[in-house]
C-alpha positions, -999 to 999 in steps of 0.1 A, spaced: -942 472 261 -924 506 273 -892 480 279 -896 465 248 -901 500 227 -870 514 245 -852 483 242 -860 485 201 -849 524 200 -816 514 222 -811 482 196 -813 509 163 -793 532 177 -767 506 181 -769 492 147 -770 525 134 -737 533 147 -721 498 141 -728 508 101 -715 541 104 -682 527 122 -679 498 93 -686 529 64 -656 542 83 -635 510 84 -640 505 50 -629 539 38 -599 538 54 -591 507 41 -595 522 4 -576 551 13 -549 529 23 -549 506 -4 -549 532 -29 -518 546 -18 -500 510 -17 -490 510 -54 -476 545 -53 -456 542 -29 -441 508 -45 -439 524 -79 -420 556 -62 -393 534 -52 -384 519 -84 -387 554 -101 -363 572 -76 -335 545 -76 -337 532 -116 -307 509 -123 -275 523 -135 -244 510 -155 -206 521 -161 -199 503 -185 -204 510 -226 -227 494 -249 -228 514 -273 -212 501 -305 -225 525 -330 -188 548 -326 -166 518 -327 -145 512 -357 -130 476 -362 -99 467 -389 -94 433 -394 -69 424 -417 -77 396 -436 -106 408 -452 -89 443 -462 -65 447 -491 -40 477 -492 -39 488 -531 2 491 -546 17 525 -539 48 539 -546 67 568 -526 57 591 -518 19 590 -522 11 561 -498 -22 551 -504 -59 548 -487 -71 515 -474 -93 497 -453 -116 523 -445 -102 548 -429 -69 540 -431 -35 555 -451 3 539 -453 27 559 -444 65 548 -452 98 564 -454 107 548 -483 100 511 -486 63 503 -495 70 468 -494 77 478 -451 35 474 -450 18 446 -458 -7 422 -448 2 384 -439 -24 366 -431 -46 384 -403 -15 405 -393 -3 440 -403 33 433 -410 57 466 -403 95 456 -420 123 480 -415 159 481 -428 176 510 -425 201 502 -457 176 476 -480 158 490 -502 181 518 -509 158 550 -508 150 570 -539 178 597 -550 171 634 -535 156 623 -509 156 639 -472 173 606 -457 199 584 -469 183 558 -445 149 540 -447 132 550 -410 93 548 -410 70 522 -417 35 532 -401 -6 536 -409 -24 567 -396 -62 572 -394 -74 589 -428 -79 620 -431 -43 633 -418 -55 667 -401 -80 653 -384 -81 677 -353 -104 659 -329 -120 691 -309 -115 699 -273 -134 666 -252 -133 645 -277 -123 609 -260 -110 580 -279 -107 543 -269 -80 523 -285 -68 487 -285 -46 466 -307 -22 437 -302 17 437 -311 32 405 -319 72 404 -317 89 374 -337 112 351 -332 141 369 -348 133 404 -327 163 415 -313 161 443 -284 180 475 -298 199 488 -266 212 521 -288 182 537 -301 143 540 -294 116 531 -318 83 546 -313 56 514 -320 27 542 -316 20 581 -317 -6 611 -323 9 632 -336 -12 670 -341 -5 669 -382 17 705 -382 53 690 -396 81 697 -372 63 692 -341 65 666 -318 38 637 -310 16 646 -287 13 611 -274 38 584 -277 47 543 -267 87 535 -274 107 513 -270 133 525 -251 169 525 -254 196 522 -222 196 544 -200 173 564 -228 154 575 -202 170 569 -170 170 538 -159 159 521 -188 181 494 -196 170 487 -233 138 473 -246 107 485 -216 80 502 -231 77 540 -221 49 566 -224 56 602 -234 22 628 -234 26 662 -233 36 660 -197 66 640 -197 77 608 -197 73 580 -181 93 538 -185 75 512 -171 89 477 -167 72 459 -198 101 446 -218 88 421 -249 112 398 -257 110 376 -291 77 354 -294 58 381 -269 31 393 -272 18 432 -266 -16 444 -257 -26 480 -259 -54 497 -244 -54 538 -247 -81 558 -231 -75 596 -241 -97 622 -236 -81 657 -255 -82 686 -233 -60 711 -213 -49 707 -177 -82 691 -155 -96 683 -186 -73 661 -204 -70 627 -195 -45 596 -211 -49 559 -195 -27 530 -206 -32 496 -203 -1 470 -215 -7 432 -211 -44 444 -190 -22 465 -166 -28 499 -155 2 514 -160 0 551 -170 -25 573 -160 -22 609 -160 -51 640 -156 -33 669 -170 -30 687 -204 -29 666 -239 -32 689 -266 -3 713 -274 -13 749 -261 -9 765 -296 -24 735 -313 -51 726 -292 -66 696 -307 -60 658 -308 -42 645 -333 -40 616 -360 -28 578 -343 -2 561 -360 10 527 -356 41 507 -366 77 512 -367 90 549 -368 129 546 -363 135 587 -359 174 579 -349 180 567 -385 171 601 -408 205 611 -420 223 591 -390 249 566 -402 262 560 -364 232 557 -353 225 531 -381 258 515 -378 254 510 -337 223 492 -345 237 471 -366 265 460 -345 239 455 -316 224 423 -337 193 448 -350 197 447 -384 162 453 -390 129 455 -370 94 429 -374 68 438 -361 26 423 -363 -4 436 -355 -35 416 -352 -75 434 -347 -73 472 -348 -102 490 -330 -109 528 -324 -137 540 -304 -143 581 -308 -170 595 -289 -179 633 -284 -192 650 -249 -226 650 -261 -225 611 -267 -248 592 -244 -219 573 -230 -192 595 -222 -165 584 -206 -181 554 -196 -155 521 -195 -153 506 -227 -125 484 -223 -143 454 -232 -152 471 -263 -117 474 -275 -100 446 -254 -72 429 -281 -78 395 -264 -116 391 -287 
């Protein structure tokens, strides 16, 4: 009976201790289970997905031509269209027009004759801006831009003289643009031999070898952000090419703000230049064609969500 007694104390104390141990087991199973889902939840918390590119279409603005109408104008009003858009010719009006789902730019130097008193004997600019004129984007402000050029079948490279097919230009008269795509003439700059496309900024300037011929086509992409020297930026694409790229100023340092964009045909060689006329002439450029197909303008501010992210696609001529 003693055995038996001790044996029943020894067998309690056993089980007694087996229940506290599985008490234990099962706590620290708890404990570790509750900590499972936070540590799976911390890791998609401190790596959330991130993009670089923009999706944000709320800031783009998109012209397509035939479904605007540009109301008759004569010089030198121009006239509003489009939303948010203004003619600007020197002094044919008939130099802007729509045809078909192109912006047509026309120049001749000598036909129409220009209006008497006026400051050129020579037509020289068919172009739109961006409405208002003095629009002075603030320092930061970036802008993505995109278009398509579309040279005819009667182009005819002019070897004597430049034509500037885009600009900003800061909206005080006598000043240069502040961003530029020519044409360039020869040697116009060195070693251009007639016809490349060229980029002037504020820093310089800059040909690249991206000559359109007759039945070419030209794609455009511009990123620019307005600022002074390790703020500024200016990014051009032509035909889906990097080709300019530049961190430095782009705002003039008395002027400092971005200007309006202008697009078309400004032939600045022509105001009160009859050689310069007549050596285009003999060159087989009698006049200059020029189409444009989609316009879009993308304007975004440093406190926009998307800053500087890529929006190429956004703006990309080939849609």
């Amino acid at each position: 009976m003693q055995y038996q007694l001790g044996f029943s104390k020894s067998k309690n104390l056993v089980n007694v201790i087996a229940a506290a141990l599985f008490i234990l087991f099962l706590a620290s199973c708890e404990k570790s289970n509750s900590q499972a889902p936070m540590e799976v939840e911390e890791v998609v918390i401190v790596n959330p997905p991130t993009t670089t590119i923009s999706m944000d279409t709320s800031v783009l603005k998109t012209w397509v031509w035939d479904t605007i109408t540009i109301p008759p104008y004569t010089y030198p009003d121009g006239t509003a269209f489009g939303d948010g858009l203004y003619t600007n010719s020197t002094y044919d009006p008939s130099g802007i027009t729509i045809t078909d789902d192109k912006m047509r730019f026309f120049l001749d130097p000598l036909n129409p004759t220009p209006p008497p008193g006026v400051q050129s004997p020579y037509n020289y600019r068919s172009e739109i801006h961006t409405d208002p004129w003095q629009i002075n984007h603030p320092l930061g402000t970036e802008q993505w831009i995109g278009w398509r050029y579309c040279f005819p079948n009667n182009y005819v490279i002019d070897t004597t003289s430049p034509i500037t097919i885009f600009q900003n230009h800061p909206g005080i008269g006598g000043l240069s643009p502040i961003l530029e795509l020519e044409i360039a003439a020869f040697d116009d700059p060195s070693p251009a031999i007639g016809g490349e496309i060229q980029v002037v900024d504020v820093a310089g300037r800059t040909v690249y070898p991206v000559r359109p011929e007759a039945g070419d086509t030209l794609d455009v992409v511009i990123q620019v952000v307005w600022g002074f020297a390790g703020t500024g930026l200016v990014k051009v694409w032509l035909n889906h090419e990097l080709y300019h790229e530049r961190k430095d100023i782009t705002v003039l340092q008395d002027y400092p703000w971005g200007g309006n964009n202008k697009w078309g045909i400004y032939h600045h060689t022509f105001k009160n230049s009859l050689p310069d006329v007549q050596a285009s002439i003999n060159a087989g450029a009698e006049f200059v064609e020029l189409y444009m197909g989609p316009l879009r303008l993308m304007t975004r501010s440093p406190s926009h969500p998307e800053y500087k992210l890529d929006a190429y696609h956004l703006v990309d001529p080939r849609q």
